[in-house]
VOKOL-575132 format. One record per residue (C-alpha): x, y, z; residue number from 1; residue in one letter. Coordinates in steps of 0.1 Angstrom, whole numbers. Layout:
BEGIN
+-------+-------+-------+-----+----+
|     X |     Y |     Z |   i | aa |
+-------+-------+-------+-----+----+
|     X |     Y |     Z | NUM |  a |
...
+-------+-------+-------+-----+----+
This chain:
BEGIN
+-------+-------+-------+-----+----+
|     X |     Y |     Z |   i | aa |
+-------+-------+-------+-----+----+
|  1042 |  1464 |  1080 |   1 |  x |
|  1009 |  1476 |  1099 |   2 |  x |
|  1036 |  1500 |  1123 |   3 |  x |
|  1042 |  1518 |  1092 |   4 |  x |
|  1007 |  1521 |  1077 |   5 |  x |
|   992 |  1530 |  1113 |   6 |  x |
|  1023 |  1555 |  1124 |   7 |  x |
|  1005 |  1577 |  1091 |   8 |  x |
|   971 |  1575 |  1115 |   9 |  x |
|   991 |  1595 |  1140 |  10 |  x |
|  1006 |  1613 |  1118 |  11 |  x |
|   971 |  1628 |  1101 |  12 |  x |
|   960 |  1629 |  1141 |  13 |  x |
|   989 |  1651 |  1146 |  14 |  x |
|   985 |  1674 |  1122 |  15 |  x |
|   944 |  1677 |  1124 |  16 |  x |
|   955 |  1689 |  1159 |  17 |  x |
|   982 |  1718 |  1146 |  18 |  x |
|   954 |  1730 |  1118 |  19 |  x |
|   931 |  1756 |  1141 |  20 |  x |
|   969 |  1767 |  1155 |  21 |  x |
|   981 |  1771 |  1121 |  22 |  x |
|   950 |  1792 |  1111 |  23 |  x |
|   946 |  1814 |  1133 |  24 |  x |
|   978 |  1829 |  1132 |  25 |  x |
|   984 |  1823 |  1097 |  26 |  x |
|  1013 |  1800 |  1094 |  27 |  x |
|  1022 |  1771 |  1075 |  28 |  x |
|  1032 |  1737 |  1092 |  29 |  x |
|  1066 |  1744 |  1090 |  30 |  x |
|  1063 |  1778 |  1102 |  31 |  x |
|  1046 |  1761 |  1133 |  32 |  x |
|  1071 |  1736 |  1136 |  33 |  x |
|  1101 |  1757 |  1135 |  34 |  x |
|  1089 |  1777 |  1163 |  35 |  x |
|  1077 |  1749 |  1185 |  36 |  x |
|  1108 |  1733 |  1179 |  37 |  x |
|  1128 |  1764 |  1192 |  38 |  x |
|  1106 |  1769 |  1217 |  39 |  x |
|  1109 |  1730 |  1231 |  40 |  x |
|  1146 |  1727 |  1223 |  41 |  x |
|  1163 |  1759 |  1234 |  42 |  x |
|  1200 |  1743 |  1229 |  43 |  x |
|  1191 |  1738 |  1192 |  44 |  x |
|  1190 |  1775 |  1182 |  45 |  x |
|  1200 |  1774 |  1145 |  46 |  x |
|  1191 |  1769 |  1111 |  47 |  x |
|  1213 |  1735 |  1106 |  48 |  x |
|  1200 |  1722 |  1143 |  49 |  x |
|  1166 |  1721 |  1122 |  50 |  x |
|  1177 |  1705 |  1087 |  51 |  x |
|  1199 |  1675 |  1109 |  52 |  x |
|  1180 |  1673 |  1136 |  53 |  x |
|  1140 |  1674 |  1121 |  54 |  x |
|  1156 |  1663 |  1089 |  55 |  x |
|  1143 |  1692 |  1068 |  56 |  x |
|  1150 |  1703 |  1035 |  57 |  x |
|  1177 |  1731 |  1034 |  58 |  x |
|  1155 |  1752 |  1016 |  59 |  x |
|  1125 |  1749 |  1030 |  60 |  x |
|  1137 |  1756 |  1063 |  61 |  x |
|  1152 |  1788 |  1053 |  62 |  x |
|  1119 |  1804 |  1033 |  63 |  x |
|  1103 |  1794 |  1066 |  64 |  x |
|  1133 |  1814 |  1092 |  65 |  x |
|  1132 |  1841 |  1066 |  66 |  x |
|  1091 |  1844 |  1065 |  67 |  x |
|  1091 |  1840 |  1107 |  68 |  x |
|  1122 |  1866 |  1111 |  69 |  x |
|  1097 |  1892 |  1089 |  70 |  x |
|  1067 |  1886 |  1104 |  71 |  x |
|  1082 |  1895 |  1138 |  72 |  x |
|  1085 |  1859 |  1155 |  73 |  x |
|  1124 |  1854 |  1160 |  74 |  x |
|  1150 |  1874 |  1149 |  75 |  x |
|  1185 |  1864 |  1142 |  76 |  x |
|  1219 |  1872 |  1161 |  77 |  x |
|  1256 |  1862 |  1156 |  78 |  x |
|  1272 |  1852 |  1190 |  79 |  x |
|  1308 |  1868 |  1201 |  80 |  x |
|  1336 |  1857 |  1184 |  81 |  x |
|  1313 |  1838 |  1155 |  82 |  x |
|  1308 |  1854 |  1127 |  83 |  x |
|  1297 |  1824 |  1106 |  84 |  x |
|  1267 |  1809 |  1129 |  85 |  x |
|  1236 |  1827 |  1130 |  86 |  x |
|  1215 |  1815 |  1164 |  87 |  x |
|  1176 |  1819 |  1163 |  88 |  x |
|  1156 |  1836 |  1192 |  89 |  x |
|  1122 |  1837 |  1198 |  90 |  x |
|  1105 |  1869 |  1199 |  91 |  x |
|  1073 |  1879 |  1224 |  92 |  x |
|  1055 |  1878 |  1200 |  93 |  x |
|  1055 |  1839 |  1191 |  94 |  x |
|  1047 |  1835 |  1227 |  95 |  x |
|  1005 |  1829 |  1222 |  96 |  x |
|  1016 |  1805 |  1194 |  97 |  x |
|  1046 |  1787 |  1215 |  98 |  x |
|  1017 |  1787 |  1243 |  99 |  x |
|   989 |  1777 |  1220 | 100 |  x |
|  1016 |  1750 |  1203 | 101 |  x |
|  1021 |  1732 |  1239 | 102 |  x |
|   986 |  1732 |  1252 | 103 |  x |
|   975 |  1710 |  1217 | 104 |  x |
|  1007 |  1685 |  1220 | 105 |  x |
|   994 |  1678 |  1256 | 106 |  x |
|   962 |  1673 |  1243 | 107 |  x |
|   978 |  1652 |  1213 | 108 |  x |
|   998 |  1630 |  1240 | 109 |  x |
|   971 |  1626 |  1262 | 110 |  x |
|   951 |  1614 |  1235 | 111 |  x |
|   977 |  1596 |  1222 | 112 |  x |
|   987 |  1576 |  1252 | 113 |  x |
|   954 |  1570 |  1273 | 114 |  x |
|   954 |  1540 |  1288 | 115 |  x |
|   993 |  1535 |  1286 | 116 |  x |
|  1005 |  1529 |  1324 | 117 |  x |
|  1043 |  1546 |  1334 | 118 |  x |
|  1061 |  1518 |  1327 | 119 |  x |
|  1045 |  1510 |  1291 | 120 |  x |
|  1054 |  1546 |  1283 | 121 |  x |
|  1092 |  1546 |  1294 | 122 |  x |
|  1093 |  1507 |  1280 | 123 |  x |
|  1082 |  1527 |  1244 | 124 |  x |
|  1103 |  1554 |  1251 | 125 |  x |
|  1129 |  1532 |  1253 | 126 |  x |
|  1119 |  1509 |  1222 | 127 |  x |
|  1116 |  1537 |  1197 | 128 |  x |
|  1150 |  1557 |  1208 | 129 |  x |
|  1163 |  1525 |  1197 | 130 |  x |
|  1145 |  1524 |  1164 | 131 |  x |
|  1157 |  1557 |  1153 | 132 |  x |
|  1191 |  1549 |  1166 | 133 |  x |
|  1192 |  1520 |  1141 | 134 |  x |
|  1176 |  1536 |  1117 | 135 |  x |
|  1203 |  1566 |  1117 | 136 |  x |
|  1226 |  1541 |  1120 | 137 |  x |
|  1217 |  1524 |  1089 | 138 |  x |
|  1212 |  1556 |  1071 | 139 |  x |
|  1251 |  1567 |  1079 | 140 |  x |
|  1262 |  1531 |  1069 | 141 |  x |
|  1242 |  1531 |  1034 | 142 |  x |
|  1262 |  1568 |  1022 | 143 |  x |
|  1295 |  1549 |  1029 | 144 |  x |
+-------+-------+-------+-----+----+
């Protein structure tokens, strides 16, 4: 299917963008990803919001949390009356990365979708929620 084969183009587009980011602050692309993701999702504050929700490996995930957590940009905090859930914050210092981070996926969109009118965006929008919907769906009906 060509959707498959060209949804790699944006893919390579995507992350030719995050490289220079990546670089000059010395992170990896999960490092980068993490903390845009915390930064863009603020009700998704924890390690197993990541793995289910970006559909990360376990592992990887944590050597990334436990690499950002000693290099200063989030730190980790249990909230009252759970002891078992550890929640992710941000620190100041991620803030020129976070900042950096948005500035190139506005770039990335508006590259991305020039030419596309309102209502072809929210008709995509629309079309691909329902995609991964399906595709979740069939991905919880082939472990049963």
């Amino acid at each position: 299917m060509v959707f498959w084969e060209n949804q790699k183009v944006v893919l390579a587009y995507y992350a030719q963008c995050v490289k220079p980011v990546c670089e000059a602050h010395g992170l990896t692309r999960m490092e980068f990803d993490i903390l845009l993701f915390l930064a863009n999702n603020p009700a998704y504050d924890t390690a197993a919001d990541i793995v289910r929700i970006r559909m990360l490996t376990k592992s990887h995930v944590s050597g990334a949390l436990k690499r950002l957590e000693t290099d200063g940009y989030l730190y980790t905090a249990y909230h009252a009356g759970n002891r078992k859930t550890i929640h992710l914050s941000l620190t100041e210092k991620a803030d020129a990365i976070i900042k950096e981070g948005r500035r190139m996926q506005e770039r990335f969109g508006k590259q991305l979708f020039d030419g596309f009118s309102p209502e072809q965006l929210d008709m995509l929008k629309q079309l691909l929620q329902r995609m991964y919907q399906n595709a979740r769906l069939g991905m919880t009906e082939e472990k049963q």
